[in-house]
C-alpha positions as CSV (number, residue, x, y, z in Angstrom):
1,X,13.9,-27.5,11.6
2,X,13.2,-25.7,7.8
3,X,16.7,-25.0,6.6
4,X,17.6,-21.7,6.3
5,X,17.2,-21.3,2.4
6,X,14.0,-22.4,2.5
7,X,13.5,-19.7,5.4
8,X,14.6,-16.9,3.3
9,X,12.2,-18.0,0.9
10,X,9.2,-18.4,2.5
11,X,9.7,-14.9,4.2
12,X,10.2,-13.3,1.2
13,X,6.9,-14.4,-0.2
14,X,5.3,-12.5,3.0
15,X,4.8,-8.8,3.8
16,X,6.1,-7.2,7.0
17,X,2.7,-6.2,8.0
18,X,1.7,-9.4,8.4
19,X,5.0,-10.6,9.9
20,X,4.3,-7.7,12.4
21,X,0.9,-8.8,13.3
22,X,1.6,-12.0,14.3
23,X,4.5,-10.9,16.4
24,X,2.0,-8.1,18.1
25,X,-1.0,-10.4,18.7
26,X,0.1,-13.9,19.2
27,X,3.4,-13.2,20.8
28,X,2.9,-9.2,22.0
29,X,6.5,-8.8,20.8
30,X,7.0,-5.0,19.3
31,X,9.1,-6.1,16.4
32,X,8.9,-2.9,13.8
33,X,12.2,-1.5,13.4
34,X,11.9,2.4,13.2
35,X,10.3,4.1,10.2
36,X,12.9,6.4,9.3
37,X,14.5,3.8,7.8
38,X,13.6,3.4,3.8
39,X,14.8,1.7,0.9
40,X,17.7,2.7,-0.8
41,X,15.9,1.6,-4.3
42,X,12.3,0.9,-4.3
43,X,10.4,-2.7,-4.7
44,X,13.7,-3.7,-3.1
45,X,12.6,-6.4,-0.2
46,X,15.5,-7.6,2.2
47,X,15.5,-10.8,4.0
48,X,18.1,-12.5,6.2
49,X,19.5,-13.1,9.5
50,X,20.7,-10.4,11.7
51,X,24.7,-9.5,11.8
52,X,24.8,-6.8,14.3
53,X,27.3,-4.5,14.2
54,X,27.5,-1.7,16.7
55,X,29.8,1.8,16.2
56,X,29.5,5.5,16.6
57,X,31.0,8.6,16.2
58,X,34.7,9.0,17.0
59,X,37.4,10.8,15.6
60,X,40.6,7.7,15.9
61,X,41.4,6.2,13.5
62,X,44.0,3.8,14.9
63,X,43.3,0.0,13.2
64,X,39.6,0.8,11.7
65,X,40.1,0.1,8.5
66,X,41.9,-3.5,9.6
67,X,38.8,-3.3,12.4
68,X,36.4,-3.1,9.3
69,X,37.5,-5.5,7.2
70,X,37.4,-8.2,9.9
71,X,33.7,-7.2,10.4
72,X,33.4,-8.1,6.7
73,X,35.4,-11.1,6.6
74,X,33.0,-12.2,9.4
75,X,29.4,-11.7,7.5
76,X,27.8,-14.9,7.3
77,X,26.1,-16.1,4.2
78,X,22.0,-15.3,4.2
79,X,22.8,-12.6,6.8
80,X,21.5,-9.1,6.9
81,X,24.0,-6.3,8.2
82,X,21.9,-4.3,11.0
83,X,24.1,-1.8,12.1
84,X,23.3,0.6,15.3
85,X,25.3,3.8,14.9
86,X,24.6,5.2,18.2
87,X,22.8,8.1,16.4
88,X,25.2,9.1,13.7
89,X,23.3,11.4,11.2
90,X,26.8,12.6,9.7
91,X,28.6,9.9,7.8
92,X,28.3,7.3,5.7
93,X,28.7,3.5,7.2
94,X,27.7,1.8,4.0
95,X,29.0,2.6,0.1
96,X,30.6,0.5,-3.4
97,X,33.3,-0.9,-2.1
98,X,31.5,-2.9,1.4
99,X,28.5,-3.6,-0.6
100,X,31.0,-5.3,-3.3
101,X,33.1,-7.3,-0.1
102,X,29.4,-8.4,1.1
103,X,27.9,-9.9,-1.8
104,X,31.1,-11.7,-2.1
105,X,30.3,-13.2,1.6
106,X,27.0,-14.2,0.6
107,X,25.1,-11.2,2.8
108,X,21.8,-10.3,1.7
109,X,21.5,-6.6,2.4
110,X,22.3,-3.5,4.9
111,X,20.4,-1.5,7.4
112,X,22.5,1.2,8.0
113,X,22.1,4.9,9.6
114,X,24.2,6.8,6.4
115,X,24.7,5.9,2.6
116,X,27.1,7.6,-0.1
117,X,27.6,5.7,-3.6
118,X,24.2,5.3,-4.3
119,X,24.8,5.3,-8.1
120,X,27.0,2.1,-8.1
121,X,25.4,0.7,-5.3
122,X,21.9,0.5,-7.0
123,X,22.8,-1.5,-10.0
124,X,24.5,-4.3,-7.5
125,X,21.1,-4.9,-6.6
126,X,22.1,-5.5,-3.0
127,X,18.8,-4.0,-0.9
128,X,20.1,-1.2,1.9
129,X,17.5,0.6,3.9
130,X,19.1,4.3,5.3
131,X,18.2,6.7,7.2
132,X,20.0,9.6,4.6
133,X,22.3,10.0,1.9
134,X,26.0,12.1,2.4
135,X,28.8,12.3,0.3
136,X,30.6,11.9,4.0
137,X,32.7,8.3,4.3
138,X,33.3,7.6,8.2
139,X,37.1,7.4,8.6
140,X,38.4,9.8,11.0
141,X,34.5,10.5,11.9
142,X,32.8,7.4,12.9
143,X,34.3,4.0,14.0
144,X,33.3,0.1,14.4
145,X,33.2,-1.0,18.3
146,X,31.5,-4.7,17.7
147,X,29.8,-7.0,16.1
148,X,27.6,-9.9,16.7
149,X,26.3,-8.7,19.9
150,X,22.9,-7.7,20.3
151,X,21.9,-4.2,19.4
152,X,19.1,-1.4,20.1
153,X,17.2,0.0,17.4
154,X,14.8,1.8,18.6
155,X,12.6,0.0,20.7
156,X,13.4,-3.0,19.2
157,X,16.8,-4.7,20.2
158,X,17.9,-7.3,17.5
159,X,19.9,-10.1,18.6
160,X,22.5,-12.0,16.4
161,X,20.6,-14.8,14.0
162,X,17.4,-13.0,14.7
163,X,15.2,-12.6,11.5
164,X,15.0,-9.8,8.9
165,X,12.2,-9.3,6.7
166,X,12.1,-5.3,4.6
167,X,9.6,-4.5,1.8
168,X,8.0,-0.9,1.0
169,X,6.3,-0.6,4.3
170,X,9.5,-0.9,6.6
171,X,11.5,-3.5,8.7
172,X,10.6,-6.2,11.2
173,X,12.6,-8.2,13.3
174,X,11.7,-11.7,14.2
175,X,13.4,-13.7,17.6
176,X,15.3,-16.4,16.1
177,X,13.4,-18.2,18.7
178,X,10.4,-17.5,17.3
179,X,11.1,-17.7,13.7
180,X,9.4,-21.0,12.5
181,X,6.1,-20.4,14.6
182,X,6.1,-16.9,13.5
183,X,6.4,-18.0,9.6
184,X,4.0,-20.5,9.7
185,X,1.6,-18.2,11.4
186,X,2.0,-15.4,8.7
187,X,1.6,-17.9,5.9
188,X,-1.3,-18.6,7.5
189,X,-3.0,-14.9,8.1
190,X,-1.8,-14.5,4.3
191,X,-4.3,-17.2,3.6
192,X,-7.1,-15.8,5.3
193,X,-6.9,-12.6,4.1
194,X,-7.4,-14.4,0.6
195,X,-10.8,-15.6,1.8
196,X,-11.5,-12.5,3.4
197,X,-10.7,-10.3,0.0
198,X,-13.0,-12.9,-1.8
199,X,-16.2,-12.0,0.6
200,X,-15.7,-8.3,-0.6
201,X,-15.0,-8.5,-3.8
202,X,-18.2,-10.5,-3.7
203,X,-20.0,-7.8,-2.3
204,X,-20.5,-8.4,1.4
205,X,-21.1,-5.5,3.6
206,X,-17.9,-4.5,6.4
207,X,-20.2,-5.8,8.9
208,X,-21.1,-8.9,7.0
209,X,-17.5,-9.9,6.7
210,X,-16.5,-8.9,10.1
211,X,-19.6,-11.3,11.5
212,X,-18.0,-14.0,9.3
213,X,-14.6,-13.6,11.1
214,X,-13.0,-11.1,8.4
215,X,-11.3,-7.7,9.5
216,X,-10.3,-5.0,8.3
């Protein structure tokens, strides 16, 4: 078993894409997390294990904050914070103050529906991917229900440990099941498309390189 470190590592020197073809043609596992979701601050990849957290709008506010900061205290080191919101597009689940509380646990980045702070979240170099920005914290408005049970975003539903990998073309989630067979697969399709560049940068025709077992 490749220790997680070493997991992170190797998935970080991949792209989603090809993350995302290997789940759809060897395994025919839709893995792409929507595209709405974008990088808080580009060339920012994210990688890391899922934390799922689920909540949604609701106006109590009885025990959230202590509810919240138990969710925190919980966030496992080389973990990515996928949060489904249950559609929120109003308030913020993600600013300063919980990205500061994460890096302390060792988390390695967000996927959240709403982001407010962006100025002093940015230079933490923590990588969140959002769906908007709003000046709108979520006490009073939105409220934490779970975590660490498996959640739906999507079409894609992202179990606890499952595998994280972000860059500029969007999110993937890899089964936790899957997650060495899938790496080593990727790592090889990232070496065939080495060769494959070579034939047309040395001139091959589409046709030629496709007859030779290249693609496009």
């Amino acid at each position: 078993m490749i220790p997680v470190p070493e997991m992170r590592g190797r998935f970080l020197r991949l792209f989603s894409a090809a993350v995302n073809d290997v789940l759809r043609f060897e395994h025919r596992i839709h893995g792409a997390l929507p595209s709405a979701y974008r990088q808080l601050a580009g060339g920012q990849k994210i990688c890391g294990r899922a934390f799922t957290v689920k909540g949604g709008p609701d106006v109590t506010t009885d025990g959230e904050l202590e509810t919240r900061a138990r969710m925190l205290e919980d966030l496992d080191a080389d973990s990515v914070a996928v949060w489904d919101c249950t559609g929120d597009t109003v308030t913020a689940q993600w600013g300063e103050v919980m990205t500061m509380a994460a890096l302390r646990r060792g988390c390695r980045g967000a996927i959240v529906n709403g982001v407010r702070d962006v100025d002093r979240i940015v230079p933490q170099g923590f990588p969140v991917y959002h769906r908007y920005t709003t000046n709108a914290g979520m006490l009073g408005r939105f409220r934490l229900y779970h975590w660490q049970k498996p959640v739906l975003l999507g079409e894609v539903l992202v179990e606890p440990g499952d595998w994280i990998l972000g860059d500029q073309d969007g999110l993937v989630a890899v089964p936790a099941r899957l997650a060495e067979t899938v790496l080593l697969s990727a790592e090889a399709l990232l070496n065939k498309e080495r060769s494959i560049k070579e034939l047309v940068e040395a001139g091959l025709k589409p046709t030629e390189v496709v007859a030779r077992g290249g693609y496009f």
